[in-house]
C-alpha positions as MATLAB code, in Angstrom:
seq = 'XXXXXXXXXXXXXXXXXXXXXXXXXXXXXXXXXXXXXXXXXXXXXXXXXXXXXXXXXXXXXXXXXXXXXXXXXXXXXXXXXXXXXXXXXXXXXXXXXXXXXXXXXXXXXXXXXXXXXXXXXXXXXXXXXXXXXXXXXXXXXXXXXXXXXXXXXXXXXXXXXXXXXXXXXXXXXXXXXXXXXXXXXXXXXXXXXXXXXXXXXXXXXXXXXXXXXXXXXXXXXXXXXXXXXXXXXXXXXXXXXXXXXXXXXXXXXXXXXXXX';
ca = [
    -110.066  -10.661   57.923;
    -106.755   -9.932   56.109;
    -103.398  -11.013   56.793;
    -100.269  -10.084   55.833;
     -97.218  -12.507   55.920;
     -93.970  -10.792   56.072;
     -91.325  -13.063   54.073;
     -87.782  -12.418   53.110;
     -85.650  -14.319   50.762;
     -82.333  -15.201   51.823;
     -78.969  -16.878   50.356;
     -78.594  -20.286   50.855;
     -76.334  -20.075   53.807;
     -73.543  -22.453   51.378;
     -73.589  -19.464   49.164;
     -72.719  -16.149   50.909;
     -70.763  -13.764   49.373;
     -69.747   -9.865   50.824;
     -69.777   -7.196   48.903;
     -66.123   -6.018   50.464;
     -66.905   -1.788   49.730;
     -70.332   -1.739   51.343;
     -69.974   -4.911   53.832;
     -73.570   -5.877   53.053;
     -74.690   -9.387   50.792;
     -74.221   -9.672   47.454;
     -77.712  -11.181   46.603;
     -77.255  -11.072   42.940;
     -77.035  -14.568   41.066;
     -76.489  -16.093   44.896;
     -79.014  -18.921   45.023;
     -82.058  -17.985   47.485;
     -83.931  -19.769   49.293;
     -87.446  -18.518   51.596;
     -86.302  -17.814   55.079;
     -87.018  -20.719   56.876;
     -89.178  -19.416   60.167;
     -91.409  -17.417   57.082;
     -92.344  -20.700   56.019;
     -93.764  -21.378   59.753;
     -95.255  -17.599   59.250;
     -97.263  -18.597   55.696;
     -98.433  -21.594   57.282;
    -100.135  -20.178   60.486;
    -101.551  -17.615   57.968;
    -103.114  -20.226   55.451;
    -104.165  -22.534   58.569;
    -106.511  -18.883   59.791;
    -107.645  -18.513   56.394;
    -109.007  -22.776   55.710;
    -110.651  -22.028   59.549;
    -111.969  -18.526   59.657;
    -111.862  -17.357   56.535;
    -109.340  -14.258   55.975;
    -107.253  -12.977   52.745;
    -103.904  -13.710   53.132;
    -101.200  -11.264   51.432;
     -97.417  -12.495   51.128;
     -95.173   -9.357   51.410;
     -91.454   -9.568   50.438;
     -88.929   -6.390   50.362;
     -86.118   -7.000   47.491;
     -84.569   -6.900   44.003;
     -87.060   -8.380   41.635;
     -85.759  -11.855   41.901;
     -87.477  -11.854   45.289;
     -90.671  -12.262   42.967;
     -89.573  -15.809   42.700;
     -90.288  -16.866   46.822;
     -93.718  -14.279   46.550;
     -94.614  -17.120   43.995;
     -93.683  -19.838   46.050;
     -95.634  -18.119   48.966;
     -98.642  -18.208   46.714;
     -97.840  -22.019   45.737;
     -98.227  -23.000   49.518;
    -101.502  -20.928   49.933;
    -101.215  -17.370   50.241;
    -103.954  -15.756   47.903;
    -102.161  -12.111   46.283;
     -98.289  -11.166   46.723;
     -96.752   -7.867   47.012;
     -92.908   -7.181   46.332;
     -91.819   -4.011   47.547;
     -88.635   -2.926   45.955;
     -87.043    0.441   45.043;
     -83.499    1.251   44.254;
     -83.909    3.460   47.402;
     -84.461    0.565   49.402;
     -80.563   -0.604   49.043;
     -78.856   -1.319   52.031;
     -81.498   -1.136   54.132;
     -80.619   -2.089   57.898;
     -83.510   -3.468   59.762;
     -85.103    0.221   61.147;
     -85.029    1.198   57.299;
     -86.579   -2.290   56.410;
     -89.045   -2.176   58.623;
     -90.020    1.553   57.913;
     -90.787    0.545   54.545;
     -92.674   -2.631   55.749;
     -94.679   -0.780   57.864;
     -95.446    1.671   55.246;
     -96.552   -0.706   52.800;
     -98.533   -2.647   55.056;
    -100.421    0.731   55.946;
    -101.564    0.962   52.791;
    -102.984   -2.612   52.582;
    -104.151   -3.044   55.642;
    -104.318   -5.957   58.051;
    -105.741   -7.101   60.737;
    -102.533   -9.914   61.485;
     -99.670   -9.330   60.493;
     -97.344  -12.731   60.709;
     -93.723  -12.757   60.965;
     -90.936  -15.082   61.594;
     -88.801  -15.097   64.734;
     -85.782  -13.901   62.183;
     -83.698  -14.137   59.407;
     -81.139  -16.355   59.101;
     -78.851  -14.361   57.271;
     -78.633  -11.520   59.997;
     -80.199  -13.217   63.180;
     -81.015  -10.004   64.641;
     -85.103  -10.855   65.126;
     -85.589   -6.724   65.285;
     -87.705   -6.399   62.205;
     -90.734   -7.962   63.110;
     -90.972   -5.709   66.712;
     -89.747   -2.574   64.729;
     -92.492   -2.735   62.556;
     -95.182   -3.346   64.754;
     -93.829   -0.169   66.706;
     -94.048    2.082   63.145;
     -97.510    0.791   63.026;
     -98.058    1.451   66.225;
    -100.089   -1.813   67.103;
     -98.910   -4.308   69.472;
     -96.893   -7.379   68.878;
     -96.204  -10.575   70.761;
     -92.570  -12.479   70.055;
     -91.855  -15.792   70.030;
     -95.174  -17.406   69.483;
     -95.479  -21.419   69.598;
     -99.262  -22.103   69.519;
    -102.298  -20.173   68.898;
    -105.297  -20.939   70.729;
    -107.977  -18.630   69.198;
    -108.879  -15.589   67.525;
    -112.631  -14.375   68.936;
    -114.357  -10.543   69.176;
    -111.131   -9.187   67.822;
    -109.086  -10.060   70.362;
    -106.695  -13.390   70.033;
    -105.071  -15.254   72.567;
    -101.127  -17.028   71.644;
     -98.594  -18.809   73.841;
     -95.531  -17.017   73.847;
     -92.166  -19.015   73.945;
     -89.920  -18.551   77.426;
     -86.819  -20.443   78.523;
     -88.872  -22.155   81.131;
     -92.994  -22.828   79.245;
     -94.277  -20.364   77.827;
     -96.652  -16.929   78.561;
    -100.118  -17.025   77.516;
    -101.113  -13.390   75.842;
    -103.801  -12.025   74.462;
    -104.056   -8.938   72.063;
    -106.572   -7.021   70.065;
    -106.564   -6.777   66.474;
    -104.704   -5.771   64.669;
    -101.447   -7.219   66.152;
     -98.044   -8.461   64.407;
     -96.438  -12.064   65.621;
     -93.507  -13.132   65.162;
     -93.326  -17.110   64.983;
     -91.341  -19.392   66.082;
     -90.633  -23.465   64.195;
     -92.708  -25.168   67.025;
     -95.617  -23.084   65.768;
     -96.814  -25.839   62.902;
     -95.264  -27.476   59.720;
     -94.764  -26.046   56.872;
     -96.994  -27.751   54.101;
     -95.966  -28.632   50.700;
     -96.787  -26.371   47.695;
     -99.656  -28.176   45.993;
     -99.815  -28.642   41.950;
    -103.036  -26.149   42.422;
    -101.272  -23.815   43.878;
     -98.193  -23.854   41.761;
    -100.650  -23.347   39.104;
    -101.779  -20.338   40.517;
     -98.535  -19.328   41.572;
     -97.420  -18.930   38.056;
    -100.682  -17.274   36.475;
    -100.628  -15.117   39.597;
    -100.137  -10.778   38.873;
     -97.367   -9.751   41.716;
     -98.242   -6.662   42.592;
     -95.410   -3.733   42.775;
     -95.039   -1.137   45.341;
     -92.123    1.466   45.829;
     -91.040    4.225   47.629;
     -93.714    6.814   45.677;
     -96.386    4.189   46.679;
     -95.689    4.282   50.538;
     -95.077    7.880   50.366;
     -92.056    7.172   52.306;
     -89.526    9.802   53.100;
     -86.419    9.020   50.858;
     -84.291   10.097   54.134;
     -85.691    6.754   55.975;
     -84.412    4.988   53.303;
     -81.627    2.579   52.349;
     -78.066    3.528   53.436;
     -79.216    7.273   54.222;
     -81.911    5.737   56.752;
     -79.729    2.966   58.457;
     -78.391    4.019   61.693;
     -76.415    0.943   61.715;
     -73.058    1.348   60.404;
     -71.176   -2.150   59.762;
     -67.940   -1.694   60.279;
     -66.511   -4.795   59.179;
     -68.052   -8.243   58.112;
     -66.205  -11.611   56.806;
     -66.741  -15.428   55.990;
     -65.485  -17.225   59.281;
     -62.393  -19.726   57.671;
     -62.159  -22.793   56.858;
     -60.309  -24.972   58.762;
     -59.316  -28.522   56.474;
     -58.195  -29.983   59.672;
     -60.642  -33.360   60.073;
     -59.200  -36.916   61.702;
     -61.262  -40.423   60.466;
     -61.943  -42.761   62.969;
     -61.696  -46.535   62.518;
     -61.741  -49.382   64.028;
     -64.769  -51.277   65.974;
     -67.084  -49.241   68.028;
     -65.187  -49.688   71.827;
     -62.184  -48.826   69.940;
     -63.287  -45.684   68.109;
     -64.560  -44.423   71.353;
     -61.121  -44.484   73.051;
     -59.437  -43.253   69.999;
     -61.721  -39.972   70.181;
     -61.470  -39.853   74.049;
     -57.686  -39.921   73.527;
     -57.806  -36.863   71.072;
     -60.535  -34.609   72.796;
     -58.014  -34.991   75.647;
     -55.262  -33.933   73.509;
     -57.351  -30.389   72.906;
     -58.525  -30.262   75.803;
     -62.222  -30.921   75.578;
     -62.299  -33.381   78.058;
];
């Protein structure tokens, strides 16, 4: 069995900065981090792989410093990496991002293709469904346990507002996960000492024969118009005082704006 983990490193969300011509993130020299639902991605992956037995592949899209989180994927148990990145892939909105996703894992082949719910830095959640639907496999959102994987078919609870769905799907499918999935284990000194032996493999636009159209800013149909760091307000009040005290002090001011 192979999987493929999708992964994305992201700023750490203290450390966003706009690029103000092009309105997207300025990711160089930003300090990154792995998105965080990945991490619940990887380990669903790895947990497969100790029980089943399966390959598991940690894909990334970016500017080569993204190599450093394909590492870290490897650290935590992930057994090759892949780092897709191509000057043509700049500015990619999430249809271009996932076209290229798509095309790379069509060329390596899976028969799971793991997700996580979203990215923190854009929140949209569209990338994992968009690629499934350039695959053209099916995909199930939200997923919060997995019950079993049998006669290529599995069978995952999917995460409502009120329980949850119980779905099941041939292979190959993508999921997107979601934190209540598992915990995210620890990199292990093993696997950090793989991680930094380990060959990252390169892919770009010539090895996804992608069309250069679908690419980047010439394949984004969404156009941001504007984009900004909320402000920073200074305004803060210290309570003191003994407990029954502090709580009618800060009844007295959510009164005074009105939040009471």
């Amino acid at each position: 069995m192979n999987i493929i983990v999708c992964i994305k490193q992201v700023p750490d969300t203290a450390e966003i900065k706009i690029n103000p011509e092009t309105n997207t993130l300025m990711r160089e020299g930003v300090p990154s981090i792995i998105n965080p639902f990945d991490l619940h991605a990887l380990e669903a992956a790895v947990r497969i792989k100790e029980d089943l037995g399966a390959r598991v592949t940690a894909l990334t899209m970016g500017p080569p410093q993204a190599e450093s989180s394909l590492r870290e994927a490897i650290s935590m148990g992930a057994d090759d990496a892949v780092l897709l990145s191509d000057r043509a892939f700049a500015g990619s909105d999430t249809w271009a991002t996932s076209y290229a996703l798509a095309g790379a894992i069509r060329k390596l082949g899976a028969d799971i293709v793991f997700c996580g719910k979203q990215a923190i830095d854009g929140d949209t959640a569209q990338v994992g469904p968009e690629t499934a639907e350039f695959l053209d496999i099916p995909h199930v959102s939200y997923v919060r346990n997995i019950e079993w994987i049998r006669d290529n078919t599995i069978r995952v609870q999917r995460l409502m507002d009120e329980g949850y769905d119980v779905v099941e799907s041939p292979l190959p499918v993508l999921l997107t996960v979601v934190k209540e999935l598992n915990q995210p284990r620890m990199p292990s000194l093993k696997g950090k000492m793989a991680a930094k032996k380990a060959q990252i493999r390169m892919m770009g636009k010539a090895d996804i024969e992608a069309d250069e159209d679908s690419l980047g800013l010439k394949g984004s149909p969404t156009k941001v118009k504007s984009i900004f760091a909320p402000e920073t307000k200074a305004g803060r009040m210290m309570i003191e005082g003994g407990p029954e005290e502090q709580v009618d002090i800060l009844i007295k001011e959510l009164r005074k704006i009105k939040c009471l």
